[in-house]
C-alpha positions in Angstrom: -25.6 -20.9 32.1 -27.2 -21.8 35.5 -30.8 -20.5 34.9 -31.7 -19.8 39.1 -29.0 -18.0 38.6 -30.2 -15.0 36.2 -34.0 -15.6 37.2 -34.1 -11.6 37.7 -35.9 -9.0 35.6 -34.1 -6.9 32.9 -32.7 -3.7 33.5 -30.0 -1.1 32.5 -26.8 0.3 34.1 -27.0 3.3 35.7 -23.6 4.2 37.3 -20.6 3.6 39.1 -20.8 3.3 43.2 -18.7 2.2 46.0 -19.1 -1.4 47.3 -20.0 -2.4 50.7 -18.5 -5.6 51.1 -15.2 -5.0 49.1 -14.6 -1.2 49.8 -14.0 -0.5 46.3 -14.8 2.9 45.0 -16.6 2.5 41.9 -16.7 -1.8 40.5 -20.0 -1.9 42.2 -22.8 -1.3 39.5 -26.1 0.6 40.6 -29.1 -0.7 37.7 -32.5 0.4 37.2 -34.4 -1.9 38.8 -32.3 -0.9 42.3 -30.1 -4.4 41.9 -26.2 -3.4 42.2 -23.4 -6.1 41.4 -19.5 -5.4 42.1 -17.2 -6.5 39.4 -14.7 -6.7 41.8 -16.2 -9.4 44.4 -19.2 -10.8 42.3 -21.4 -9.3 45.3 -25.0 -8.8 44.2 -27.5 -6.8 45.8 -30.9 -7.2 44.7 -33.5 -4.5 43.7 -37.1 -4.4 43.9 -37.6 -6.4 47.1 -35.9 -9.4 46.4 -33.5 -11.7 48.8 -30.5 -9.4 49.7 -28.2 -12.1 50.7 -24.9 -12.3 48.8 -24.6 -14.5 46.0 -21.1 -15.1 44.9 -22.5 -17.4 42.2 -25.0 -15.3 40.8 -25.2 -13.9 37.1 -22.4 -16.8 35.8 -22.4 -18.8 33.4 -21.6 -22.7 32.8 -17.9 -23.3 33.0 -16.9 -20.7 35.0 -15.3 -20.9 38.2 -16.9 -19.4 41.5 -14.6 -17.1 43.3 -15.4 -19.1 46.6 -15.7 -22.5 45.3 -12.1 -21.8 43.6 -10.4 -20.5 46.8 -10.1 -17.5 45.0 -8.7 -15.0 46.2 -7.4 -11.1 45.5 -3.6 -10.4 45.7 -0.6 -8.2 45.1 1.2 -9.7 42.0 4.7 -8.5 42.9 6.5 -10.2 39.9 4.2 -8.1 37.5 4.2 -4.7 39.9 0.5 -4.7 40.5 -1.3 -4.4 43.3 -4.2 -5.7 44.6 -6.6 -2.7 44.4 -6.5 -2.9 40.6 -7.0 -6.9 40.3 -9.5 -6.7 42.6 -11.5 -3.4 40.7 -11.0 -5.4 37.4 -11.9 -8.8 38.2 -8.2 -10.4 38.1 -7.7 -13.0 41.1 -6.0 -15.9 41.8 -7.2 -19.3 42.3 -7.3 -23.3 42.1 -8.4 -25.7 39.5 -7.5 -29.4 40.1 -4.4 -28.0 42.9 -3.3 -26.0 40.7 -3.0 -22.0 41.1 -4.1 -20.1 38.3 -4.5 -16.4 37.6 -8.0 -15.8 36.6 -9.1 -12.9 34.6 -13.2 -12.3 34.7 -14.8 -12.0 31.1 -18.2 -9.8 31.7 -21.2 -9.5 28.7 -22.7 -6.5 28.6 -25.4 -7.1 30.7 -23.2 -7.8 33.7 -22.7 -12.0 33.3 -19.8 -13.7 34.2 -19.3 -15.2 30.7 -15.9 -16.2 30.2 -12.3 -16.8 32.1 -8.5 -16.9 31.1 -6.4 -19.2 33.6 -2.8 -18.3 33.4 -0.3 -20.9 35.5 3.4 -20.0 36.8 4.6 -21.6 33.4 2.4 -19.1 31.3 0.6 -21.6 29.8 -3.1 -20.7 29.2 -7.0 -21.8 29.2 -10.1 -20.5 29.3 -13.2 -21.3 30.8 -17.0 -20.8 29.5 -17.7 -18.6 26.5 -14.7 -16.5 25.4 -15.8 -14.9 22.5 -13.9 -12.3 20.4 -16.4 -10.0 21.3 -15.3 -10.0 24.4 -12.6 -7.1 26.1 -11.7 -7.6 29.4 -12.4 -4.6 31.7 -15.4 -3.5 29.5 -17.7 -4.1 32.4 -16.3 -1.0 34.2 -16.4 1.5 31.3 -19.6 3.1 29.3 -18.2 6.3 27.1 -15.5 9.0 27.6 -12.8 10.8 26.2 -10.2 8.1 25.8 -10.0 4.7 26.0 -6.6 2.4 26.0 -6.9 -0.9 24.3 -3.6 -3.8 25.1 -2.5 -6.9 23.9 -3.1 -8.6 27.4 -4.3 -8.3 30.9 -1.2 -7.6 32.8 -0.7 -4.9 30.6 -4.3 -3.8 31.1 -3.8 -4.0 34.7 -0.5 -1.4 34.4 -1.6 1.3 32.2 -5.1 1.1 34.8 -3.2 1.1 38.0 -0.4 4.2 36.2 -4.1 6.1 35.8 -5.1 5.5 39.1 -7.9 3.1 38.4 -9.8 6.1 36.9 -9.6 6.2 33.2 -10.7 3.3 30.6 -8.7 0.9 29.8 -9.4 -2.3 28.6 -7.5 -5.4 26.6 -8.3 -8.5 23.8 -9.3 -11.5 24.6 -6.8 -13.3 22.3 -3.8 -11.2 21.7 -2.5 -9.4 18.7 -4.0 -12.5 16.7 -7.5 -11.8 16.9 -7.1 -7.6 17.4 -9.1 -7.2 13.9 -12.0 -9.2 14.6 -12.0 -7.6 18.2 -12.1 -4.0 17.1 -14.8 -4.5 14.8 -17.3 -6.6 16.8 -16.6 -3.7 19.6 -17.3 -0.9 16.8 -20.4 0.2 18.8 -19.2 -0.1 22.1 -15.4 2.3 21.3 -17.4 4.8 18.9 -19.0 5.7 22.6 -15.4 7.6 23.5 -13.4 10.4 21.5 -10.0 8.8 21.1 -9.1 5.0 20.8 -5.9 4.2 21.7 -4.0 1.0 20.7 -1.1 0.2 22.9 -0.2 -3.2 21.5 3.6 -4.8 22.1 6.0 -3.0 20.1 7.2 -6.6 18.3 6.6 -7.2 14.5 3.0 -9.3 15.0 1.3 -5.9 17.5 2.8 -3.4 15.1 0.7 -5.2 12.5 -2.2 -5.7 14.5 -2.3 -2.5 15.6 -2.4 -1.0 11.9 -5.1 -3.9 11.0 -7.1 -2.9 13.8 -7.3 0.8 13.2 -8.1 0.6 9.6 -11.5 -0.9 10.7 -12.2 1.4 13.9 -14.7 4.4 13.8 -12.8 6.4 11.5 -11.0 9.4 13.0 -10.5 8.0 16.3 -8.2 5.3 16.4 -4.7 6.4 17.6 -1.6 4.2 18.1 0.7 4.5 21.0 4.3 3.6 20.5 6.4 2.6 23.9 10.0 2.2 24.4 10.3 -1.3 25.7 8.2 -4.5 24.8 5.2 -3.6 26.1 3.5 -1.8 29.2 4.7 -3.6 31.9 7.9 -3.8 31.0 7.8 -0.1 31.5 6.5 0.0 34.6 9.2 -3.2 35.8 12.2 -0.9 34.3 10.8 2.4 36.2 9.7 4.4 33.1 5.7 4.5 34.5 6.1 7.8 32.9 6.8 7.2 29.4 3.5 5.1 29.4 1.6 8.5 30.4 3.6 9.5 27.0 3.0 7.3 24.9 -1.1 8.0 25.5 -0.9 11.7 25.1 1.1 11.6 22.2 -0.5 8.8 20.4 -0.5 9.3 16.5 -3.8 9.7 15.4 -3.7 6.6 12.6 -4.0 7.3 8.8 -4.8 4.8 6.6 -2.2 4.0 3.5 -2.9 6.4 0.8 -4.0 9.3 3.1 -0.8 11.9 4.0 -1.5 15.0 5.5 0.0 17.8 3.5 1.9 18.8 6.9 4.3 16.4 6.6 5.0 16.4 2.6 7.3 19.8 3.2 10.9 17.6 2.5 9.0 14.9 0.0 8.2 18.4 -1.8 11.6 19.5 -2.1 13.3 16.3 -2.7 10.2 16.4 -5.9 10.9 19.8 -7.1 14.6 18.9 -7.7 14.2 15.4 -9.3 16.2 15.7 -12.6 14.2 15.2 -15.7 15.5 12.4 -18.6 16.0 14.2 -21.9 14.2 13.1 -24.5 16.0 13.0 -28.4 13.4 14.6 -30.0 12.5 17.6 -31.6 13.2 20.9 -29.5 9.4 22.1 -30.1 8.6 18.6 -28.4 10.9 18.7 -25.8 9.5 22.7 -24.9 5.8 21.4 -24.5 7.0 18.1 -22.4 9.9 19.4 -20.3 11.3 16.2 -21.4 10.4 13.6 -19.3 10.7 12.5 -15.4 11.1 9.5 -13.7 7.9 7.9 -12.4 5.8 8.7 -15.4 4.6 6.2 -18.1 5.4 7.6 -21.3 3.3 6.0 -24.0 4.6 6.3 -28.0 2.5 5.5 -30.9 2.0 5.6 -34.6 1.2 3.9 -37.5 2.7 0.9 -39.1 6.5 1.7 -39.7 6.5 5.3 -39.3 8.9 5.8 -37.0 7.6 4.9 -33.3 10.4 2.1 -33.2 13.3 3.9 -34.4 12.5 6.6 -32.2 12.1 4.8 -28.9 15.2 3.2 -30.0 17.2 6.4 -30.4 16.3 7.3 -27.5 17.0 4.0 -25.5 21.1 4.6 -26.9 20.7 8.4 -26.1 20.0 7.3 -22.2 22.0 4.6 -21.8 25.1 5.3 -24.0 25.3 9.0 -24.3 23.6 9.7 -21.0 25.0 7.1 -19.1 21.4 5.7 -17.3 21.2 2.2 -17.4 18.0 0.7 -19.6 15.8 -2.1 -19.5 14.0 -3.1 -22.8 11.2 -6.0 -23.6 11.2 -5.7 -27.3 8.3 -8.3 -27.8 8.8 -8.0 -31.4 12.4 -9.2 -32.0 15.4 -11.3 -30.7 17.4 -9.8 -28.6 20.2 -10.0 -30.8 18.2 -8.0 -33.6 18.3 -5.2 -31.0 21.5 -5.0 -30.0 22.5 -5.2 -34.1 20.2 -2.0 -34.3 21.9 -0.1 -31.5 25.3 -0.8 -33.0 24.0 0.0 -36.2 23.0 3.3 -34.7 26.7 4.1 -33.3 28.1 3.4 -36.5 25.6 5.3 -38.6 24.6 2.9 -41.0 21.8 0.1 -41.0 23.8 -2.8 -39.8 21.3 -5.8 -39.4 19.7 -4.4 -43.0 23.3 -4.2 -44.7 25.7 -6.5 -42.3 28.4 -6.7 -45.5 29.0 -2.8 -44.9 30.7 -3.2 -41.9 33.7 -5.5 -41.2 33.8 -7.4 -38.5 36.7 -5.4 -36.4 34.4 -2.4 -36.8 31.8 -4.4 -35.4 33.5 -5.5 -32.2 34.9 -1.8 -31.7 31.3 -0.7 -31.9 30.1 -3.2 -29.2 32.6 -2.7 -27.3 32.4 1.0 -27.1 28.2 0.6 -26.7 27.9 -1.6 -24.5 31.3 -1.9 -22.2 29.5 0.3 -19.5 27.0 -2.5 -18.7 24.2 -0.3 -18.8 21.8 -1.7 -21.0 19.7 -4.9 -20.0 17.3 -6.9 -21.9 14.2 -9.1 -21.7 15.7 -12.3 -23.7 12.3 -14.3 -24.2 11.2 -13.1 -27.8 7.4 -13.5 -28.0 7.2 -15.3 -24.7 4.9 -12.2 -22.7 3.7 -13.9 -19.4 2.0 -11.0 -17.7 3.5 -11.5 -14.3 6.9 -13.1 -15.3 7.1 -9.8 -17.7 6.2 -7.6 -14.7 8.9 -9.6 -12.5 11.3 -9.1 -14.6 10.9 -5.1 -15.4 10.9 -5.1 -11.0 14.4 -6.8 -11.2 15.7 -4.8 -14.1 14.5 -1.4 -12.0 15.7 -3.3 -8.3 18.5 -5.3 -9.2 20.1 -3.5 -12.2 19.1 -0.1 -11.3 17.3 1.0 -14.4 15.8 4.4 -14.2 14.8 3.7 -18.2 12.2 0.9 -18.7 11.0 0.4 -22.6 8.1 -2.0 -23.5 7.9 -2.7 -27.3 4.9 -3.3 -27.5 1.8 -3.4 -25.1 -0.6 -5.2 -27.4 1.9 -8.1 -28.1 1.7 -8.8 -24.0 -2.2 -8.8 -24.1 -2.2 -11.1 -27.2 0.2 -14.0 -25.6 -2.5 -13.8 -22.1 -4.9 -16.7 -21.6 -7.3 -14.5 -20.2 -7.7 -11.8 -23.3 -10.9 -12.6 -24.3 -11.5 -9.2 -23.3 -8.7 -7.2 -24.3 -10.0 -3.8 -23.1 -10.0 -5.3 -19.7 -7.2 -7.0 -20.0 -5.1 -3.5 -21.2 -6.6 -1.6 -17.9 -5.2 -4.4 -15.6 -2.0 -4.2 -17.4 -1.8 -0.2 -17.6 -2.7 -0.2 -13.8 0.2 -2.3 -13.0 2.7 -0.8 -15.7 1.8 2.7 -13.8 2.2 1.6 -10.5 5.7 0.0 -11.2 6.6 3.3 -12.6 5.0 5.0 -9.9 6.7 2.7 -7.0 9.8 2.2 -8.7 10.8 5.7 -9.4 11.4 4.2 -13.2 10.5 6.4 -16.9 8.2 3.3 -18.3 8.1 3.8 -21.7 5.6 2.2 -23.9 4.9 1.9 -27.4 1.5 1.2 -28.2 -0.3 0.7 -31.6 -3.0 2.6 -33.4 -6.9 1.2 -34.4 -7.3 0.6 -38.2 -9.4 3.7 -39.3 -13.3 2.4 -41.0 -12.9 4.6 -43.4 -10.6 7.7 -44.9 -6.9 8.3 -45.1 -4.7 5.3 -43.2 -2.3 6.5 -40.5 0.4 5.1 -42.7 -0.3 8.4 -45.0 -0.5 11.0 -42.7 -3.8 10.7 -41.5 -3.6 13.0 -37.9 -3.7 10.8 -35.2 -6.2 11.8 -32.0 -6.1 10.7 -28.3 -8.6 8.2 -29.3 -6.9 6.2 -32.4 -5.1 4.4 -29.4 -5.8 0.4 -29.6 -7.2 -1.0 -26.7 -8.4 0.6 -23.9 -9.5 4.1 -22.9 -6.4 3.2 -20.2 -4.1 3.8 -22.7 -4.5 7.7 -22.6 -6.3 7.6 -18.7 -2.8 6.2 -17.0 -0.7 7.7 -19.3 1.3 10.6 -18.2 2.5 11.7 -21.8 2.0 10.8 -25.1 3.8 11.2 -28.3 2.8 10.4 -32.2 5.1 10.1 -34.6 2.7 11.0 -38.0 4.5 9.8 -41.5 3.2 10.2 -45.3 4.8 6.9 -46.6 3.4 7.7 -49.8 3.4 11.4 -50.2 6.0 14.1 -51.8 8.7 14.1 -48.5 7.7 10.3 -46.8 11.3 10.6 -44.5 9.8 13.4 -42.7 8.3 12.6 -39.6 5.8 15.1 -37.5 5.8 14.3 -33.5 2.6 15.4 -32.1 1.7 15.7 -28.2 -1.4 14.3 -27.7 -1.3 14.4 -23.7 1.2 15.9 -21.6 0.1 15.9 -17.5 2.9 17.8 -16.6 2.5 20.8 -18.8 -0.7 20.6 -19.9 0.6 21.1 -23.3 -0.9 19.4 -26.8 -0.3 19.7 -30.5 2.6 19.9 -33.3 5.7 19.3 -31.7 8.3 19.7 -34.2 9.4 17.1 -37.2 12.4 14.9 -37.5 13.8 13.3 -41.0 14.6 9.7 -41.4 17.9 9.3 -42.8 17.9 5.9 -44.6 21.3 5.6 -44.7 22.5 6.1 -40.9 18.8 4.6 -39.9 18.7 8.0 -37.7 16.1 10.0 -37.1 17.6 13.7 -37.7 16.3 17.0 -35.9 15.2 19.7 -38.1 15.5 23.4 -37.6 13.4 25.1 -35.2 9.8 26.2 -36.6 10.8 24.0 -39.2 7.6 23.1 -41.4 7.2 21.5 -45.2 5.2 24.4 -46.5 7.8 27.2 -45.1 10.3 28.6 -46.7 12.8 26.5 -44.6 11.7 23.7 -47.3 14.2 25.0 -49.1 17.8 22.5 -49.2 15.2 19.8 -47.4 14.4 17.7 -50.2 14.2 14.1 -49.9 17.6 11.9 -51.0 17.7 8.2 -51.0 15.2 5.5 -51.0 12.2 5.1 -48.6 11.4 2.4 -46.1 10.2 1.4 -42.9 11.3 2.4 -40.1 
């Protein structure tokens, strides 16, 4: 920067005042020191005594061109609709480098300096000249505060919505486009919090739209606004006549919310489209299904218990309930078994008898009846990589069961079998949260019932789960996520060793959508069918209703 040049005491704007030597009505600055300088002309007055002759080339810095040295001159650009009193107020004139004519928009610093220049050519190809920062907004010079100020992409566009205004109200544009509109807004943050509303009026393509939310999430909260036009940008508007719908655009500007903020206004339909989503039935005891409501897609359902008593062969009841009876497609992962293991059980279930446990009971005619009659629908899909549990491929693949096969059903079998095959599990507590959080959001985003069955800690001391110890919120393995991100869970509580060890009792130990916890009913384990059987209503061992319950057949796992 020219040092003779700026060899003046420092002082502070004071306001807005016609120029002498330009006639315009307020780009001449008035400071404290009594120095004015138009931002239209570069004229400079000087305060406090000093020389009062014009000095075109005062207060720039290196690199920039002079307005007279240039040829420059101020001019109607008819090809862009603007006119000359609005290039000349914002510092946007035309000129020469090398013999070539350039349109040259000023950059000003705060305190009034030349600092920077764009060159534009007839073949829109662009330069710049001294310091352009991305500090930097061109027009800033002219505006200190007010109600609203308009931020474009460009100049030209800066130069339309000024001149639609009259040349009165702020309006100012980025130094670099849509590219560098993030780093803009924030190194401005001082400067916009000055006015009430900030309004972005970018170009309506795919890169402004983005800009334009990128750049509000980081302006003063609660002013940024974003304008939406009808054509490309603002002077297309004014080129196709609709001046009008840029006057619009500024007083309806949507005041910007940042993702994961709604107002409650607009939730009315999302409401109503909530209150009638069907819920997914839930083959279970009808205590159990009266504290739940069943359950609803969107909600992780977690289902525990302890070592073969019964968690499995529930979840697996269930999964030919939805799919087969029900007719909503499934996805499963069981983790724990080949795939063909589970299809054997699902067949086994529509013929009522164990069939991977007792193959020889069932001829191989019945068999292909059986799968045909399951599984011609093409409703059931499932994870073929037994024991393989890469987080994200796992995750992938649940998104294309729920995208691609429409799943409203997702089953997991079992969460701790993932978190064993990670590299990272050192810490397994962690590595459970990060896994719960994105198990919920799938759920959550996907609109999908994510069912997961998790297993219980090893009690230090006392009755095993295995022989009916109760099980609490807490006996969960793994994380406090487990029960935190839940939205219901269910344990199944079996006595392998007591008096009745088929009898299973389903407890709710969380339910978010009722609100309801405890005993929720008891099913009995038929050996033979490998079903689990609902039992009367307010069924209980020590009632009366015993009676004609007692136990036939061997015991197992199940």
């Amino acid at each position: 920067m020219a040092h003779s040049d700026l060899d003046q005491t420092e002082s502070e704007f004071l306001q807005h005042i016609p120029c002498e030597n330009c006639g315009s009505s307020d780009a001449n600055s008035l400071y404290t020191d009594g120095h004015q300088f138009c931002f239209a002309c570069d004229h400079y007055v000087p305060g406090d005594g000093g020389e009062g002759s014009p000095r075109s080339s005062v207060r720039v810095a290196d690199g920039c061109l002079e307005f007279g040295q240039s040829q420059g001159r101020y001019t109607d650009l008819p090809t862009r609709g603007l006119l000359v009193d609005i290039c000349r107020k914002y510092g946007y004139w035309v000129g020469k480098l090398n013999g070539v004519n350039y349109q040259i928009a000023n950059y000003y610093s705060e305190d009034g300096t030349l600092v920077g220049q764009k060159l534009r050519d007839k073949d829109k190809n662009f330069k710049t000249r001294g310091d352009m920062g991305k500090e930097l907004l061109f027009g800033r010079q002219l505006w200190n505060g007010g109600k609203k100020i308009v931020i474009t992409e460009g100049e030209i566009d800066c130069l339309t919505v000024a001149q639609i205004q009259g040349g009165k109200y702020p309006v100012v544009s980025l130094p670099q486009g849509a590219k560098a509109a993030k780093a803009c807004i924030a190194a401005n943050y001082e400067y916009l919090d000055q006015f009430e509303e900030i309004i972005l009026m970018f170009d309506m393509d795919e890169p402004g739209r983005l800009a334009a939310q990128e750049a509000a999430e980081i302006g003063p909260a609660g002013k940024m606004k974003i304008a939406v036009l009808p054509l490309k940008d603002a002077n297309a508007c004014l080129l196709d006549g609709q001046s009008k719908a840029i006057m619009d655009a500024i007083w309806n500007a949507s005041p910007f919310i940042p993702d994961g903020v709604v107002s409650a206004k607009s939730l009315k339909q999302r409401v109503k489209e909530k209150k009638v989503a069907p819920s997914i039935p839930l083959s279970a005891p009808q205590e159990l299904r009266e504290m739940t409501k069943d359950a609803r897609e969107g909600e992780l359902l977690l289902v525990t218990s302890g070592s073969g008593s019964g968690k499995s062969t529930f979840v697996r009841q269930n999964t030919y309930n939805w799919f087969h009876t029900m007719g909503i497609p499934v996805g499963v992962a069981m983790l724990e078994e080949a795939v063909e293991e589970t299809v054997q059980d699902i067949v086994g279930l529509h013929l009522k008898t164990r069939y991977r446990q007792n193959p020889e009971a069932t001829t191989e005619e019945q068999f292909d009846a059986a799968f045909d009659a399951v599984f011609e629908t093409d409703r059931l899909f499932l994870y073929d990589s037994f024991a393989e549990s890469v987080e994200d491929r796992l995750i992938a693949k649940l998104h294309y069961m729920a995208k691609a096969q429409h799943c409203k059903v997702i089953v997991l079998d079992h969460i701790s079998i993932v978190v064993s095959a990670m590299d990272d599990n050192s810490d397994e507590r962690k590595t459970i949260d990060r896994l719960m959080t994105k198990l919920k959001a799938f759920a959550k985003t996907s609109g999908v019932l994510m069912v997961v069955i998790c297993h219980l800690k090893n009690p230090e001391k006392g009755t095993p789960h295995e022989e009916g110890r109760v099980i609490k919120v807490t006996d969960l393995r793994g994380s406090g996520a487990l029960r935190q991100l839940s939205d219901t869970i269910i344990a199944a509580e079996r006595n392998q060793q007591g008096e009745h060890p088929n009898i299973v009792l389903f407890r709710v130990l969380k339910c978010r959508f009722t609100g309801s916890t405890g005993v929720g009913g008891y099913m009995r384990y038929n050996p033979v069918t490998g079903w689990l059987e609902e039992l009367p209503h307010g069924w209980t061992p020590e009632g009366g209703a015993w009676s004609g319950q007692e136990e036939e057949g061997g015991e197992g796992d199940f």
